[in-house]
C-alpha positions as CSV (number, residue, x, y, z in Angstrom):
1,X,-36.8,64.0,73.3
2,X,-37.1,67.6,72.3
3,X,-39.5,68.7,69.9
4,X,-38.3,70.3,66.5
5,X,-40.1,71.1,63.3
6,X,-38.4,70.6,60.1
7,X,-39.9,70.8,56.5
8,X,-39.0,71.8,52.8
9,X,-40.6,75.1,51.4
10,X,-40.2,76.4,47.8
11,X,-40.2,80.0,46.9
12,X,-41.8,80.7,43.7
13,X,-42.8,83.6,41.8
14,X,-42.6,85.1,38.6
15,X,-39.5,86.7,37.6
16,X,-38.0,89.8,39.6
17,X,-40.7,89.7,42.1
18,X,-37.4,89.5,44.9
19,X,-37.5,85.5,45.5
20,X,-33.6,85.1,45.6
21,X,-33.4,88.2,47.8
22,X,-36.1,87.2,50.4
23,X,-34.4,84.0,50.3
24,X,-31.2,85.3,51.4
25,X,-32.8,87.1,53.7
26,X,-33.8,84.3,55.3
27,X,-30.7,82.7,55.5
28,X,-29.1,85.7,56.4
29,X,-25.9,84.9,53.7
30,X,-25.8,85.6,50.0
31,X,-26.3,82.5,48.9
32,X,-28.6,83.2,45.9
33,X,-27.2,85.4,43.5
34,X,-29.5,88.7,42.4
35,X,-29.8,91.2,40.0
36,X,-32.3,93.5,38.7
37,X,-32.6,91.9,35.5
38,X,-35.1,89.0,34.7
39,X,-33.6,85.5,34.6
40,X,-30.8,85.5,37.0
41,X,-31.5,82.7,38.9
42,X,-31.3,79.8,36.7
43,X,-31.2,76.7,38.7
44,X,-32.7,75.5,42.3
45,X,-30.9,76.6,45.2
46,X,-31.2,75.4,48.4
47,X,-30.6,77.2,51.4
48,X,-30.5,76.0,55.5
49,X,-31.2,77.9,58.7
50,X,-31.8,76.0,62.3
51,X,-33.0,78.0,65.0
52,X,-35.8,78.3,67.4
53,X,-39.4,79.8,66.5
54,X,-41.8,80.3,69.1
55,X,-39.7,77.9,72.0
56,X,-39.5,75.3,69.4
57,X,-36.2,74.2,67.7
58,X,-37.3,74.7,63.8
59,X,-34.7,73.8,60.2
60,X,-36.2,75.8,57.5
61,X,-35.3,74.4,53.9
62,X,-35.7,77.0,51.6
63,X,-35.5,76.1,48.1
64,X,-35.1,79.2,45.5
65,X,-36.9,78.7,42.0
66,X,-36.1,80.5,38.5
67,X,-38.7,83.1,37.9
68,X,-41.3,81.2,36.1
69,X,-41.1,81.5,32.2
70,X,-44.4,82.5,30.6
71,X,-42.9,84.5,27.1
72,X,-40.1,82.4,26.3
73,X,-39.6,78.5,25.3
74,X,-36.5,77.6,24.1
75,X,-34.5,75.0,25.9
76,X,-33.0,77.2,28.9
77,X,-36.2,78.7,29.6
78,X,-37.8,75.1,29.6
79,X,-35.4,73.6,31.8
80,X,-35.9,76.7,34.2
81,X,-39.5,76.3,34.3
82,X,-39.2,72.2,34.6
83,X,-36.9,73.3,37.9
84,X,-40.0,75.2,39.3
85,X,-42.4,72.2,38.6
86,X,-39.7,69.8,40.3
87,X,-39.3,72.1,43.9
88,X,-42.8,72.0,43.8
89,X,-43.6,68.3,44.0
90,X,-42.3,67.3,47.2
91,X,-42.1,70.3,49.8
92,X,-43.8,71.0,53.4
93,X,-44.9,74.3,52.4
94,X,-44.7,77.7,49.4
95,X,-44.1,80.8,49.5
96,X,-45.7,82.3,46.7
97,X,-43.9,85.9,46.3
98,X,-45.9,88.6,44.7
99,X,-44.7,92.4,44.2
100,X,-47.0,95.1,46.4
101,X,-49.1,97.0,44.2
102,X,-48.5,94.6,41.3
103,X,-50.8,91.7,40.6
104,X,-50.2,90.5,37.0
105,X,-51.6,87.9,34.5
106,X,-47.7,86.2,35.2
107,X,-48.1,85.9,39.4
108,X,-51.9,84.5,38.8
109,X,-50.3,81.5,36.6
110,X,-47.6,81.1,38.8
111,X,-50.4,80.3,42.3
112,X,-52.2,78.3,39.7
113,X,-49.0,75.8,39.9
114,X,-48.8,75.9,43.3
115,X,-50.3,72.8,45.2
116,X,-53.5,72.6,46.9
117,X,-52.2,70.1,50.0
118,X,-49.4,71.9,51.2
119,X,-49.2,75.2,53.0
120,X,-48.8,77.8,51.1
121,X,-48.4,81.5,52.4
122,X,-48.5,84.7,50.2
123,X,-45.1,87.2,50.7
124,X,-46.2,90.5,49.6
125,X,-42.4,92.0,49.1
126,X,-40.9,95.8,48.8
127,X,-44.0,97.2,50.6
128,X,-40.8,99.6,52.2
129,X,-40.8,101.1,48.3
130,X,-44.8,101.9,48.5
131,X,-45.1,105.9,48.8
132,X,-49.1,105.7,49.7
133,X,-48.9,103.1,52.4
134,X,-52.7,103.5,52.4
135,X,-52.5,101.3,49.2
136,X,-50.8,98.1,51.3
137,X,-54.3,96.8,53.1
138,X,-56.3,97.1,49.8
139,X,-53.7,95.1,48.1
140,X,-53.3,92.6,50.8
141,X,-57.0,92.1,50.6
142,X,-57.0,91.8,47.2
143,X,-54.1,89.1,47.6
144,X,-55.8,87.2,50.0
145,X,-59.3,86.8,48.4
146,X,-57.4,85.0,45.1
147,X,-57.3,81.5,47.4
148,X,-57.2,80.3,51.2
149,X,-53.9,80.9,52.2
150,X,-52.0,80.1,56.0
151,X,-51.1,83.7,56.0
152,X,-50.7,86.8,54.2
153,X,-47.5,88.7,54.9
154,X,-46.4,91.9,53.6
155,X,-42.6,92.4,54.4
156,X,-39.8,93.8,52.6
157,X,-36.8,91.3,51.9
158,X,-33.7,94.0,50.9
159,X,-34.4,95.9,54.2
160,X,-35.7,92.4,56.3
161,X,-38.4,94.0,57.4
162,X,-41.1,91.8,58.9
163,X,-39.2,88.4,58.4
164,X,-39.5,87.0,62.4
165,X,-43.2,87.1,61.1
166,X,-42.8,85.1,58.4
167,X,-40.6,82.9,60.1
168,X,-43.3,82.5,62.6
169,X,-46.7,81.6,60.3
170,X,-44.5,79.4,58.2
171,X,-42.9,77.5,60.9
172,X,-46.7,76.6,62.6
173,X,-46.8,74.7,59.0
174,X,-43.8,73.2,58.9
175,X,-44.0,69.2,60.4
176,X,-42.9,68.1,63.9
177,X,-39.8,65.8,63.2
178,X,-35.9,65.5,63.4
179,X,-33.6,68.0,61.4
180,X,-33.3,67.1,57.8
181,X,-29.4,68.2,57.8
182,X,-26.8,69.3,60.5
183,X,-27.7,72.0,62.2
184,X,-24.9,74.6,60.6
185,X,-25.6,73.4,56.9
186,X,-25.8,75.9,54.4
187,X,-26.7,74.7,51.6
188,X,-26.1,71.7,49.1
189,X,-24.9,73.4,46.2
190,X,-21.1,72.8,46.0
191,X,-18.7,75.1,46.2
192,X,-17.8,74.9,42.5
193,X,-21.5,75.8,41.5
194,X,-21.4,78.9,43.9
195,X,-18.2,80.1,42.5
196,X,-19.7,79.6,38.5
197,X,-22.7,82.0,39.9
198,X,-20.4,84.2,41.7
199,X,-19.2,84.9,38.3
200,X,-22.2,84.8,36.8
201,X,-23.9,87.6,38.9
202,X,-20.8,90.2,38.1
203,X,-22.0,89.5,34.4
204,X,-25.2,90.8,35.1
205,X,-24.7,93.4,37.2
206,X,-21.6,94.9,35.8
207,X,-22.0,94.5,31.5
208,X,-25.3,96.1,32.0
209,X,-28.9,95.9,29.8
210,X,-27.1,95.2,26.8
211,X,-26.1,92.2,28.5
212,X,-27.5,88.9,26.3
213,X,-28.8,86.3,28.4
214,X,-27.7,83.5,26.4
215,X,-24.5,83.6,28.5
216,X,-23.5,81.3,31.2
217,X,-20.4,80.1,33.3
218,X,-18.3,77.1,33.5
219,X,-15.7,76.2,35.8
220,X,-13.4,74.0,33.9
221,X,-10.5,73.1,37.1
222,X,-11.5,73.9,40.6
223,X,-8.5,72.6,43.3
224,X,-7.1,73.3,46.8
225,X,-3.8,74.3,46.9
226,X,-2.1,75.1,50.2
227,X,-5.5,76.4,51.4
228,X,-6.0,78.4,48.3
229,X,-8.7,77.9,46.0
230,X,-7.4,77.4,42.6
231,X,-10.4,78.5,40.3
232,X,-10.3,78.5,36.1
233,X,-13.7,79.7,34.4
234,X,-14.9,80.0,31.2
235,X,-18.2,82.5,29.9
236,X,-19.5,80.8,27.4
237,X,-21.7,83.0,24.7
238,X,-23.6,83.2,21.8
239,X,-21.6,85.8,19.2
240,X,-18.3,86.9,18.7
241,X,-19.6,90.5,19.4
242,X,-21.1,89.5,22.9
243,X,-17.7,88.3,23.4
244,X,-16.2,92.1,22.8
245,X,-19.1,93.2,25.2
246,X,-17.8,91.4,28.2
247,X,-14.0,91.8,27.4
248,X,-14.2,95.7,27.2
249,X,-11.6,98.1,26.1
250,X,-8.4,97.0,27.1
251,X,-10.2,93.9,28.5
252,X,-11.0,96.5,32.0
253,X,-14.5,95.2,32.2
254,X,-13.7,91.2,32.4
255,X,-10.8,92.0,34.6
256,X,-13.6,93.8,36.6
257,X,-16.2,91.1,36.4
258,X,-13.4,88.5,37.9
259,X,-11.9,90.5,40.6
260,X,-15.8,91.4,42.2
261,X,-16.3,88.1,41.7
262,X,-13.2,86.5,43.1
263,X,-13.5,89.0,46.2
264,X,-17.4,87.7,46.8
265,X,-15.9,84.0,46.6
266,X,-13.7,85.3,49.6
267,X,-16.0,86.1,51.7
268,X,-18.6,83.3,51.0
269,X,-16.0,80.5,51.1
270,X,-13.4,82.4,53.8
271,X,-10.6,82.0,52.4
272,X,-8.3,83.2,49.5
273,X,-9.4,82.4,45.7
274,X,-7.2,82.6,42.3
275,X,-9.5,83.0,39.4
276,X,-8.4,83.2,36.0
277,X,-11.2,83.8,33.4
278,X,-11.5,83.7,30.1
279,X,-14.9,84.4,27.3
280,X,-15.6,81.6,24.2
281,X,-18.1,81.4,21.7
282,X,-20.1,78.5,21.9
283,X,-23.3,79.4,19.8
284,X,-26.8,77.9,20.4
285,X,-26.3,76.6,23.8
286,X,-29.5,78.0,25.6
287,X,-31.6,76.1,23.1
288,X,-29.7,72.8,23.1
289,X,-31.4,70.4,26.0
290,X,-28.1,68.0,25.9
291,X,-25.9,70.9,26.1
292,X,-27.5,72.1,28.6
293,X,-27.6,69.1,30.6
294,X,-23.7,68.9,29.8
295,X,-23.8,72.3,31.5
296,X,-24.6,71.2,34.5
297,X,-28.7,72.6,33.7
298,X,-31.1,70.3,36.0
């Protein structure tokens, strides 16, 4: 029988360091949702590419992480962090993701959680936004002397520069043995969770700083009709006046926030989507563990 390599590898990091990004990347879809503001990925997303590395037939299982929490411990930010602690107790290999040039107190604690019998390899991202490029060997150095890594990789995930040669050290780590999943698997996450982030991504790309971040999305009825996804969501927030935030004047920026978010679920899912939105107050929620779990938090 052939020989193909196969293996789990969580990408961790602290917040806004580009995980989600490098991850889709990877995958080559835009599968994790991104933003430039800290805690947009919330929950563990999995994402699937087969394809051969080196002559040999290789499934990479990426698995995206929330940003690990350091300032912040309510409920939310607890779960987020218990998500990191969970992708990294059973996986092939880590890619610890660091930012070039920036080595804080937050990325040390983050390789402190990172396991000592698995693989891991350190992604030194955005080195395309470094003006002195004489700066990216002194920081790669100073990277590399914090613990014994496989490999050391400077790349740049929103251009995909340099990601054959992280698919290439990581894949020397990854196992020989059969494909965890079919070979043109995606992900895990169903369709109903992609379409609640969908949503969720507008929100913080479009409402802007202001934005609070004790705001999520539910999709109360998700159906197939006639080939048409049928899709009702609610935002669920904290005030009445973060409710008038999202709405807008004249309600233009929801109507906004749904139609980017409806044409995104297009494209991902390939096929036409109705989405009907509406915004409720639901106060506390991000520091409620049962409401949270009710919320579909992991």
């Amino acid at each position: 029988m052939e020989t193909t390599r196969c293996g789990v590898i969580a990408v961790v990091g602290r917040p806004n360091v580009g995980k989600s990004t490098l991850m889709n990347a990877l995958v080559r879809e835009h599968l994790s949702i991104t933003s430039s503001k800290p805690q947009t990925t919330r929950h563990r997303v999995l994402g699937v590419i087969t394809e051969t590395v080196k002559n040999t037939p290789t499934q990479f299982i990426f698995v995206d992480t929330p940003g690990f929490q350091t300032k912040h411990s309510n409920a939310l930010n607890k779960t987020m962090n218990r998500a990191v602690m969970t992708a990294l107790a059973d996986v092939h290999a880590v890619l610890w993701v660091v930012e070039q040039g920036k080595l804080t107190s937050a990325d040390t604690r983050v390789l402190e959680l990172c396991p000592q019998h698995v693989p891991l390899i350190a992604v030194v991202n955005k080195v395309d936004m470094l003006k002195d490029k004489g700066l990216v060997l002194p920081f790669l150095q100073k990277v590399a002397d914090l613990r014994s890594f496989a490999a050391v990789v400077p790349l740049s995930a929103e251009s995909a520069l340099n990601l054959d040669a992280l698919k290439e050290a990581l894949s020397t780590t990854l196992p020989e043995q059969a494909f965890y999943y079919d070979e043109d698997m995606l992900t895990d996450r169903p369709e109903k969770f992609l379409a609640a982030e969908r949503i969720r991504e507008k929100l913080f790309r479009l409402v802007g700083d202001e934005l609070p971040y004790t705001c999520t999305v539910v999709i109360d009825r998700f159906v197939i009709e006639e080939g048409r996804r049928m899709i009702h969501a609610s935002i669920l927030v904290d005030r009445a006046s973060h409710k008038a935030m999202i709405i807008g004047k004249g309600g233009e920026k929801l109507k906004r926030i749904a139609s980017e978010a409806r044409q995104d679920m297009e494209r991902l899912f390939d096929g036409s989507v109705h989405l009907e939105t509406w915004v409720k107050v639901r106060g506390g929620w991000a520091d409620n563990a049962s409401v949270l779990q009710t919320l579909g938090y992991d």
